[in-house]
N, CA, C and O atoms as CSV, one atom per row, in Angstrom:
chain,resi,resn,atom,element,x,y,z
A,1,UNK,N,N,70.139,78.287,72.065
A,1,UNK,CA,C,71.369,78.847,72.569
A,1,UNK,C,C,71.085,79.473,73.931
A,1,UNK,O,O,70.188,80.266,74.214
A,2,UNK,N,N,72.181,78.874,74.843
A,2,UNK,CA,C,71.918,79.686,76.300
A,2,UNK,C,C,73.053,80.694,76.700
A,2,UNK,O,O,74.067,80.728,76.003
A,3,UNK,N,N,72.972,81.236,77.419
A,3,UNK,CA,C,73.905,82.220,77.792
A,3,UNK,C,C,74.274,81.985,79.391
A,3,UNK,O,O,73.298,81.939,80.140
A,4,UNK,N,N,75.496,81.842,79.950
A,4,UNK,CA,C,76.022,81.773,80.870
A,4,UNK,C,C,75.814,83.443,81.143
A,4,UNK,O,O,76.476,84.302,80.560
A,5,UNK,N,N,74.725,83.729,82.179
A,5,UNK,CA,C,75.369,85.141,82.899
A,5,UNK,C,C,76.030,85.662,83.966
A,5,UNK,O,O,76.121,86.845,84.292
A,6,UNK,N,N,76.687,84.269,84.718
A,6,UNK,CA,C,77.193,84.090,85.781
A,6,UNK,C,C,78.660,84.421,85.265
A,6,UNK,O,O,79.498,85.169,85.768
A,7,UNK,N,N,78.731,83.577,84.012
A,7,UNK,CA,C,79.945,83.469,83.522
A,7,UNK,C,C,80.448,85.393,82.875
A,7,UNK,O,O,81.412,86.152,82.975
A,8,UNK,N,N,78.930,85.389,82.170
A,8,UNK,CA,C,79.628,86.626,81.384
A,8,UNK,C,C,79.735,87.985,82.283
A,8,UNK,O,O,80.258,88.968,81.756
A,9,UNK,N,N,79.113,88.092,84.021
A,9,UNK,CA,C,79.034,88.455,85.188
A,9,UNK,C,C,80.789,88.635,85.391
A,9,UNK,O,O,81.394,89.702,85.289
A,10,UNK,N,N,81.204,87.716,85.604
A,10,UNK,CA,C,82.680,87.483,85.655
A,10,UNK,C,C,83.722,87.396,85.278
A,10,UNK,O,O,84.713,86.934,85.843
A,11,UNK,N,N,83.575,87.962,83.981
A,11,UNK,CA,C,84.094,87.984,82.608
A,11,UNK,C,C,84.244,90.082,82.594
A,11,UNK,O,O,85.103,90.897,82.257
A,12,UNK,N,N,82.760,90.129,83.210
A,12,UNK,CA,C,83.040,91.902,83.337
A,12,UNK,C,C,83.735,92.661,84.443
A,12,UNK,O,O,84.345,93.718,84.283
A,13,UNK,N,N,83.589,92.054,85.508
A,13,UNK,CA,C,84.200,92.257,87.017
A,13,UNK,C,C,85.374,92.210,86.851
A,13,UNK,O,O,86.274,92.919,87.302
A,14,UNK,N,N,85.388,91.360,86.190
A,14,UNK,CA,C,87.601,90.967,86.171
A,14,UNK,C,C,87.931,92.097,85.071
A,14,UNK,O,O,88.768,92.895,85.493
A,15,UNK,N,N,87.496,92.351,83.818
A,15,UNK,CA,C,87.642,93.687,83.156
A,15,UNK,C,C,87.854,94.467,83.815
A,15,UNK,O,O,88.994,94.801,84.136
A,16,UNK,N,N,86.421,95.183,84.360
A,16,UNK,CA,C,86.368,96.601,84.787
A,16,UNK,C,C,87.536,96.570,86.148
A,16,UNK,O,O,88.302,97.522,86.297
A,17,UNK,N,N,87.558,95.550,86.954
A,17,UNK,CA,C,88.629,95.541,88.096
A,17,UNK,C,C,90.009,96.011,87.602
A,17,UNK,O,O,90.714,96.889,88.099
A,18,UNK,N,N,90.310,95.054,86.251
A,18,UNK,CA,C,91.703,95.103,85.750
A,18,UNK,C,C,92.055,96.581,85.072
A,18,UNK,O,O,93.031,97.330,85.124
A,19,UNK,N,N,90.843,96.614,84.449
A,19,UNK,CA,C,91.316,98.603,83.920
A,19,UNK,C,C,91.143,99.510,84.508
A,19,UNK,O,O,91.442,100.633,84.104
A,20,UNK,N,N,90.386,99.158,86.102
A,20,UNK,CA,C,90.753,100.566,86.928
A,20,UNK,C,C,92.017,100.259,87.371
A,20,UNK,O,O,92.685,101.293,87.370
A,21,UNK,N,N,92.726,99.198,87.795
A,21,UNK,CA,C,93.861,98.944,88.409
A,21,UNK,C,C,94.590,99.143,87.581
A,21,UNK,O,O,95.575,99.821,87.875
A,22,UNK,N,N,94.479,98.765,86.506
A,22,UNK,CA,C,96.071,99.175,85.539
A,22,UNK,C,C,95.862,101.110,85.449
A,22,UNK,O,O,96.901,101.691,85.762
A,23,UNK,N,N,94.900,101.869,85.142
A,23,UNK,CA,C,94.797,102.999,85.711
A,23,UNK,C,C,94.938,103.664,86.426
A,23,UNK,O,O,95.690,104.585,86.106
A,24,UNK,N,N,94.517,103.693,87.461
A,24,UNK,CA,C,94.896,103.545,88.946
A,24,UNK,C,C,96.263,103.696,88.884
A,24,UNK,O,O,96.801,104.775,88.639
A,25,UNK,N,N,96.866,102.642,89.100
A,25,UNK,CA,C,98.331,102.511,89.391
A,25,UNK,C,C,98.867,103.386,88.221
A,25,UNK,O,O,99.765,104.161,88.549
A,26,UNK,N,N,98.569,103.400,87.207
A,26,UNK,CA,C,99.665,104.253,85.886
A,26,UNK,C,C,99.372,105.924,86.394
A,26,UNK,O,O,100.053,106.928,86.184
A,27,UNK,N,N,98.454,105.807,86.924
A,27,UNK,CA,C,97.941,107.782,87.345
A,27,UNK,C,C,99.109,108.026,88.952
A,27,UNK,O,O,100.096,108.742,89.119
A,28,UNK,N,N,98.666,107.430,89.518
A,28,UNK,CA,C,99.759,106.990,90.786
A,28,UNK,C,C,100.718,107.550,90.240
A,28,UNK,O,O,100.832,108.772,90.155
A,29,UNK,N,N,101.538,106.704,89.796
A,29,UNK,CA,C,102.611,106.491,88.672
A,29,UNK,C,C,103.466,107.515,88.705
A,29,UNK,O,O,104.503,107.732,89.331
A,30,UNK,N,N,102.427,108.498,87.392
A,30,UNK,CA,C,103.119,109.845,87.662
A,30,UNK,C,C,102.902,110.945,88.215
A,30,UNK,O,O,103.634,111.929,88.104
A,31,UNK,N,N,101.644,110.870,89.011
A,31,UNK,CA,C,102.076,111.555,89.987
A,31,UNK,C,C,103.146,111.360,91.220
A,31,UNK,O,O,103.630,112.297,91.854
A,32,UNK,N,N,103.381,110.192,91.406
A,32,UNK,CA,C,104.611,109.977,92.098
A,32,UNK,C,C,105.845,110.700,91.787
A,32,UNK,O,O,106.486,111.533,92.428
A,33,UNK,N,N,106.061,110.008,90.299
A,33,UNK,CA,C,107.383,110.577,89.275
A,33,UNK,C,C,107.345,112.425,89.006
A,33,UNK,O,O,108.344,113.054,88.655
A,34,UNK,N,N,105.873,113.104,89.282
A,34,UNK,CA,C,105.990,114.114,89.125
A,34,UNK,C,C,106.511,114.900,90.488
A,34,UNK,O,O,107.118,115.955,90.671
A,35,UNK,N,N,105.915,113.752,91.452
A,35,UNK,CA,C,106.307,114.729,92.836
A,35,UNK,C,C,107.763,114.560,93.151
A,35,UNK,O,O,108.419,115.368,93.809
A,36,UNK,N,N,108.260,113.343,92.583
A,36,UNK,CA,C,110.115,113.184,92.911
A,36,UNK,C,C,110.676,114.090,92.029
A,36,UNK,O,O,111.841,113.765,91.798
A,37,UNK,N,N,110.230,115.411,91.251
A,37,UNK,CA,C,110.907,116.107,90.556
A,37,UNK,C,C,111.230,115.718,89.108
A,37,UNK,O,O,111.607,116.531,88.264
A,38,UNK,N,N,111.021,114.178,88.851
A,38,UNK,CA,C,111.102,114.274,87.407
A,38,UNK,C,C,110.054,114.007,86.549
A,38,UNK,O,O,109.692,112.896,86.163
A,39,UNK,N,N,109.438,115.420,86.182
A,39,UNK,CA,C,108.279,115.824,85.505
A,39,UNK,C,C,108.376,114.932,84.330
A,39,UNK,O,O,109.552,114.667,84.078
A,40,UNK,N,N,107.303,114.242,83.321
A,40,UNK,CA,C,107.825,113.935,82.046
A,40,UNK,C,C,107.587,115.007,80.990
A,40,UNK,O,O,106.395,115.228,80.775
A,41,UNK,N,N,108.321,115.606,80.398
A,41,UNK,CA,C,107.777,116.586,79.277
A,41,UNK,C,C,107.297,115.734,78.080
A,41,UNK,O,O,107.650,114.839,77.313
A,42,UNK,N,N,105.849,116.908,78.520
A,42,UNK,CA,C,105.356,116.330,76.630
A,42,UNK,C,C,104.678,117.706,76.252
A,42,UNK,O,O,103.828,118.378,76.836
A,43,UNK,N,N,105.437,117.900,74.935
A,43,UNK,CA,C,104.947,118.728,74.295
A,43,UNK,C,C,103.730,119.054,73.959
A,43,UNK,O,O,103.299,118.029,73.432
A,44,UNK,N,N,102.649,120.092,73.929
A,44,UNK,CA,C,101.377,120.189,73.364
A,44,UNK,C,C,101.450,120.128,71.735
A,44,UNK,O,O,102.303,120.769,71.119
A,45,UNK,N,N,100.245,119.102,70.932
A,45,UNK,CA,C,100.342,118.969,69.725
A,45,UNK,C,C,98.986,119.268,69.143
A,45,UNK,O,O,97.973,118.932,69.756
A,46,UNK,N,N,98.921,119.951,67.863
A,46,UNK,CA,C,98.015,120.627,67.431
A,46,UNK,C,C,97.965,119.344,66.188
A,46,UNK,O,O,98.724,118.933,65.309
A,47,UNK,N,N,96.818,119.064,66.622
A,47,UNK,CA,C,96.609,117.560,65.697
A,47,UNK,C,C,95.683,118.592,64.325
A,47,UNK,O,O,94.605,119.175,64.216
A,48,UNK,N,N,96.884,118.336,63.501
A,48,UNK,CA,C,96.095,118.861,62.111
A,48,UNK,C,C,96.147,117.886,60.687
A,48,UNK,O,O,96.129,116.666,60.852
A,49,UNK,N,N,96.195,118.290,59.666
A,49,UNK,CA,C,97.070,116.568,58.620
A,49,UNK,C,C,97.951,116.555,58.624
A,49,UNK,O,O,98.584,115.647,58.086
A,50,UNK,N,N,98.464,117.485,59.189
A,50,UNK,CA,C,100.518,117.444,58.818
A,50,UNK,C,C,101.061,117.159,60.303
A,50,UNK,O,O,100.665,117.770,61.295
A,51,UNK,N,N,101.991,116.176,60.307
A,51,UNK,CA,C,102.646,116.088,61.464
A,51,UNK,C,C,103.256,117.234,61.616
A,51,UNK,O,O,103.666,117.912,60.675
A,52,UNK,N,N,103.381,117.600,63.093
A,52,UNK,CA,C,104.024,118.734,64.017
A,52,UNK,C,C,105.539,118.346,64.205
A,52,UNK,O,O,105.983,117.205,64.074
A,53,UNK,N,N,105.917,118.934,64.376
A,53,UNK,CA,C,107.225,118.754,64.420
A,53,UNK,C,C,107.856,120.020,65.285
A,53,UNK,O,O,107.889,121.179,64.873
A,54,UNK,N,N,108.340,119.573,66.542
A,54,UNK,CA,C,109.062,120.755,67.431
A,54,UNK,C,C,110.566,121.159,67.132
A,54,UNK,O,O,111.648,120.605,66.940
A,55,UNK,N,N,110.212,121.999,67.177
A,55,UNK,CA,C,111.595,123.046,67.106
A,55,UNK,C,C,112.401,122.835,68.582
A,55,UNK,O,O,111.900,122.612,69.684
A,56,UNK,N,N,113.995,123.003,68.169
A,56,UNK,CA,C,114.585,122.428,69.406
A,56,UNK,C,C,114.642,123.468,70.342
A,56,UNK,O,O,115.225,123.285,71.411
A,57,UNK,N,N,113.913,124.933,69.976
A,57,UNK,CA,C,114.128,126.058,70.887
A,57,UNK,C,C,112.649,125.586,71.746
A,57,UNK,O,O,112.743,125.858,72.943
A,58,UNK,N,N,111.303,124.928,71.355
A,58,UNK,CA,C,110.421,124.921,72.136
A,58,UNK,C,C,110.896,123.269,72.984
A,58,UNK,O,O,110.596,123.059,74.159
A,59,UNK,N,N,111.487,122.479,72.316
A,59,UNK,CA,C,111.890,121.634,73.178
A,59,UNK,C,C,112.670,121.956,74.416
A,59,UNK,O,O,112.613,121.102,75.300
A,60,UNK,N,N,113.443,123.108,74.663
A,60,UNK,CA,C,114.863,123.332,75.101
A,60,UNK,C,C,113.771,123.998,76.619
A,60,UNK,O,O,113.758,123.668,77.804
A,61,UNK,N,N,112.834,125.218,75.691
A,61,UNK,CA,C,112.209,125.736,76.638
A,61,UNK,C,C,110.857,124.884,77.689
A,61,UNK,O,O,110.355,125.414,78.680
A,62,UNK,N,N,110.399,123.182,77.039
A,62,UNK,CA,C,109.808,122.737,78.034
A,62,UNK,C,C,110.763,122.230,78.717
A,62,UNK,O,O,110.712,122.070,79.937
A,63,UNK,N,N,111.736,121.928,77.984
A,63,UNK,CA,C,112.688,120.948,79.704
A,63,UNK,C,C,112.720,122.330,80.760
A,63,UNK,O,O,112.381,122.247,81.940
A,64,UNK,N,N,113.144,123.479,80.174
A,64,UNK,CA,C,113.461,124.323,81.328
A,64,UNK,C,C,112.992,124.410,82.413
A,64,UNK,O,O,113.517,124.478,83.524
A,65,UNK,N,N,110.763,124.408,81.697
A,65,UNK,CA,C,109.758,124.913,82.805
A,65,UNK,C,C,109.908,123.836,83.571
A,65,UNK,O,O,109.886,124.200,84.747
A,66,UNK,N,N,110.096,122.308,83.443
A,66,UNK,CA,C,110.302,121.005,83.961
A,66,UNK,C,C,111.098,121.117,85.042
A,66,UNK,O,O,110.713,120.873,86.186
A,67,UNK,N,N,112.423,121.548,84.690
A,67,UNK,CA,C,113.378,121.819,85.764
A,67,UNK,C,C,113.213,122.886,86.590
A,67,UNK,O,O,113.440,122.780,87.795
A,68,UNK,N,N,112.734,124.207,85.944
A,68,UNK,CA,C,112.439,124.997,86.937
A,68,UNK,C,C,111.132,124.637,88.089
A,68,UNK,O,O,110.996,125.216,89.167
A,69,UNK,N,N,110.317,123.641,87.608
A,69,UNK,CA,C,109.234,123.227,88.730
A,69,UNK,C,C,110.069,122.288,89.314
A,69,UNK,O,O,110.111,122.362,90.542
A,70,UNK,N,N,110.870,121.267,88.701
A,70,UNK,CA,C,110.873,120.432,89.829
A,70,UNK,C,C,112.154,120.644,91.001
A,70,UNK,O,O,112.461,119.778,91.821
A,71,UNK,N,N,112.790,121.944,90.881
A,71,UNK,CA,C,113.817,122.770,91.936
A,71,UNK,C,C,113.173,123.290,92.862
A,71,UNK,O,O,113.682,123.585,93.944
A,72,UNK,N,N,111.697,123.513,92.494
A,72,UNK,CA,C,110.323,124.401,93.757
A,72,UNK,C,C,110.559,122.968,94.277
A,72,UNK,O,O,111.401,123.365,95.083
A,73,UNK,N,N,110.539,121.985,94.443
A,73,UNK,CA,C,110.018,121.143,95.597
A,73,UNK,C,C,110.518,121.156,96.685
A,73,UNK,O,O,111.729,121.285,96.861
A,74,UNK,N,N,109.676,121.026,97.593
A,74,UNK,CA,C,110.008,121.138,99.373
A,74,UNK,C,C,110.674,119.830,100.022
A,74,UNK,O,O,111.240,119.748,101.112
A,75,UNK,N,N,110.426,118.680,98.924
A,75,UNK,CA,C,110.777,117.305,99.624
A,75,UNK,C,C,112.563,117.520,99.757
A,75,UNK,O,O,113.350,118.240,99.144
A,76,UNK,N,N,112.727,116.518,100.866
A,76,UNK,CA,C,113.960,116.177,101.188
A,76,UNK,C,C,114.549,115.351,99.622
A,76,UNK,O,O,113.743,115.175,98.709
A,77,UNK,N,N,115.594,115.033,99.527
A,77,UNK,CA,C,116.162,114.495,98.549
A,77,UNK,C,C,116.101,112.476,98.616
A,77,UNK,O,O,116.163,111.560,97.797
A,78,UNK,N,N,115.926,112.641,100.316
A,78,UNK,CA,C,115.020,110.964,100.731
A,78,UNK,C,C,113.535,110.681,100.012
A,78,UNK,O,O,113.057,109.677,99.485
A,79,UNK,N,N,112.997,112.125,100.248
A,79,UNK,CA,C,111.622,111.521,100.026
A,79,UNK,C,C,111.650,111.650,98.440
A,79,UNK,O,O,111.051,110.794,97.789
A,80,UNK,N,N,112.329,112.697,97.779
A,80,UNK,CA,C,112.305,112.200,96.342
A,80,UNK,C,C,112.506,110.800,95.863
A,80,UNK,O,O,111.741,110.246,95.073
A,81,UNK,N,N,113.518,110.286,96.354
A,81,UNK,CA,C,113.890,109.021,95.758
A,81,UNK,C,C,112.765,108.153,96.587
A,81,UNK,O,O,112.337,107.016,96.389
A,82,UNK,N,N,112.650,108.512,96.956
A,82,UNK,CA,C,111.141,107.116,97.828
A,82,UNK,C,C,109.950,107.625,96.845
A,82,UNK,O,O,109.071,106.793,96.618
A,83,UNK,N,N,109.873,108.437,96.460
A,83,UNK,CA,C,108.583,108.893,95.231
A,83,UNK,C,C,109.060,108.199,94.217
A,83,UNK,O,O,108.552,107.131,93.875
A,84,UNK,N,N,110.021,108.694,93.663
A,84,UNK,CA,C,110.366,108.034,92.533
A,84,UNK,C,C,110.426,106.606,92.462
A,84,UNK,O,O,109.680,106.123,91.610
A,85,UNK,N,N,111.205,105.692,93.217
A,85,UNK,CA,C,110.920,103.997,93.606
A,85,UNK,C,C,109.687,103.641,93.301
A,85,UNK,O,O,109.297,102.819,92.471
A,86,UNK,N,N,108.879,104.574,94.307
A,86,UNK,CA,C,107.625,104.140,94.766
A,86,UNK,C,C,106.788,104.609,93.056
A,86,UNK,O,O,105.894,103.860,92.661
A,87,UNK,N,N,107.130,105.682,92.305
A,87,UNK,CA,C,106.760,105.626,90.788
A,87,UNK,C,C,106.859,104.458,89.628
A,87,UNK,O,O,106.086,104.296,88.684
A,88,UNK,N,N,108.100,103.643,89.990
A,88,UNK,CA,C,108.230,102.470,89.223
A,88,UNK,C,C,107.733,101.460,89.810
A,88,UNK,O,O,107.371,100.491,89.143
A,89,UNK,N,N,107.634,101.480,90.954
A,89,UNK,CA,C,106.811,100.044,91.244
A,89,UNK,C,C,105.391,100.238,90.757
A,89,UNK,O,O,104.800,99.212,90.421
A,90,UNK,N,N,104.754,101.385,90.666
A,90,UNK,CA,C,103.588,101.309,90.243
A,90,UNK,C,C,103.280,100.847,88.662
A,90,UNK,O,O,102.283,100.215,88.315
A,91,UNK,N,N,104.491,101.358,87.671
A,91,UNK,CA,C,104.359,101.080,86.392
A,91,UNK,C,C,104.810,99.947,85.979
A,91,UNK,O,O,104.638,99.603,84.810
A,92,UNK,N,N,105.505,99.128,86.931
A,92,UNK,CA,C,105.709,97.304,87.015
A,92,UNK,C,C,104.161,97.088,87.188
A,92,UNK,O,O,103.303,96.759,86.369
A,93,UNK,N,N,104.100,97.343,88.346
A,93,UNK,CA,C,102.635,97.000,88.450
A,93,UNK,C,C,101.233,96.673,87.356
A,93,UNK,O,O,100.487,95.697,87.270
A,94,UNK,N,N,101.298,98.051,86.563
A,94,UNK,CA,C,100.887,97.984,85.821
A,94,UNK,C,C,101.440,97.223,84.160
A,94,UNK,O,O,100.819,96.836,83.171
A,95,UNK,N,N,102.428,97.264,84.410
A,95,UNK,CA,C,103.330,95.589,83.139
A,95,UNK,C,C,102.724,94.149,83.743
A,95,UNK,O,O,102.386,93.112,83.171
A,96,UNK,N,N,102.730,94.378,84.566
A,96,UNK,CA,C,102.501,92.669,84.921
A,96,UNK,C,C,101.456,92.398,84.873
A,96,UNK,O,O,101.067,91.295,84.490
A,97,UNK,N,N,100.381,93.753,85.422
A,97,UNK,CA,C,98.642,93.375,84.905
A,97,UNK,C,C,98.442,93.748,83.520
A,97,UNK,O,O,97.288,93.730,83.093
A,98,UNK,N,N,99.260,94.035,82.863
A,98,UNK,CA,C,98.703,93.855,81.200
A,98,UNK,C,C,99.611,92.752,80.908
A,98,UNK,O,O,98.863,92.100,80.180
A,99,UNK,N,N,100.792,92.020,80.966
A,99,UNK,CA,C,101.117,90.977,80.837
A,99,UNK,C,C,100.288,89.606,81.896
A,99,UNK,O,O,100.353,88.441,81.502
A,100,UNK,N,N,99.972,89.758,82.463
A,100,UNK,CA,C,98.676,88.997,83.250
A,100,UNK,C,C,97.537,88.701,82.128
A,100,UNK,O,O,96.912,87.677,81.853
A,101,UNK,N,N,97.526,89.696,81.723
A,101,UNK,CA,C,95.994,89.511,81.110
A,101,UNK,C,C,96.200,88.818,79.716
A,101,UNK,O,O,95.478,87.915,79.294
A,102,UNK,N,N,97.138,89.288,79.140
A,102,UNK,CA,C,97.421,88.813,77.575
A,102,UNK,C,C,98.172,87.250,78.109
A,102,UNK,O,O,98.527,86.671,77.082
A,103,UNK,N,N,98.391,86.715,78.900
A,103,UNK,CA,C,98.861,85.209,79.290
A,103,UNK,C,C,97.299,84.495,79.357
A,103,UNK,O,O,96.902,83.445,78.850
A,104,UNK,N,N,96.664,85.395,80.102
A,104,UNK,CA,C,95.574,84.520,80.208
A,104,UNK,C,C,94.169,84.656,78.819
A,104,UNK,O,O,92.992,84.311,78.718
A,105,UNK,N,N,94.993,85.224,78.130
A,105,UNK,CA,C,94.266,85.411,76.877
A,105,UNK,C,C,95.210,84.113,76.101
A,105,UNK,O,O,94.702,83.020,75.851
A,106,UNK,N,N,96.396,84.394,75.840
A,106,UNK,CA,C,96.562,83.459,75.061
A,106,UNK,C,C,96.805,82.117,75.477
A,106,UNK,O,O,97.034,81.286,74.598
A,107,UNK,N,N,96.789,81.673,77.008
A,107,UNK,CA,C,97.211,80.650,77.829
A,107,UNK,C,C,95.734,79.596,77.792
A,107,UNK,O,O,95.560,78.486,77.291
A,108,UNK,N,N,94.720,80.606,78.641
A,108,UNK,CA,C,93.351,80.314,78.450
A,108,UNK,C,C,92.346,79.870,77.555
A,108,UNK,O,O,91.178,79.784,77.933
C-alpha cells in the first residue's frame, strides 16, 4: 500500500484554507452586524442536567443592554447600513463555502 502525500498535502491545504475562511468571514460577520447596531443577544447559559430556561424579565433586560449599546454608536446611519450589508455578505459567504464543500463531497 502506497500513500499519495502530494495528494493527502492537498487534501489538508484546502481544509485548513476552507475553515479559516469560513471563520474568518463568520467573525467579520458579526462584528460587522455588531458595529451596525444590531447586537445579536444571547443569553449566558449555565450548562447543568437540566435545561435553562430564561425568564422573560432576563430576556426583556438583555434586549435592553443591546439597545442601549447599540444607541452609543457614533456611525452615521449610512455607515450603519453599509456594516450591516457588508455583515450579510460575509455570512453568504460563508453559506456558499460550506455549501461548496458538501457539493464537492457529495459531487466528487
Amino acid at each position: 500500500m502506497t500513500i499519495d502525500w502530494i495528494a493527502f498535502l492537498q487534501v489538508f491545504a484546502a481544509a485548513l484554507v476552507g475553515a479559516v475562511l469560513v471563520v474568518g468571514f463568520y467573525a467579520l460577520g458579526l462584528r460587522l452586524l455588531a458595529r451596525s447596531g444590531r447586537i445579536p443577544v444571547v443569553a449566558p447559559v449555565t450548562f447543568t442536567d437540566a435545561i435553562t430556561v430564561l425568564s422573560p424579565k432576563q430576556i426583556k433586560r438583555a434586549e435592553k443592554a443591546a439597545a442601549k449599546a447599540a444607541s452609543k454608536s457614533p456611525l452615521t446611519e449610512a455607515q450603519k447600513t453599509a456594516s450591516m450589508v457588508a455583515a450579510y455578505v460575509c455570512f453568504v459567504v460563508c453559506a456558499l463555502a460550506v455549501v461548496a464543500g458538501i457539493l464537492l463531497i457529495v459531487l466528487g
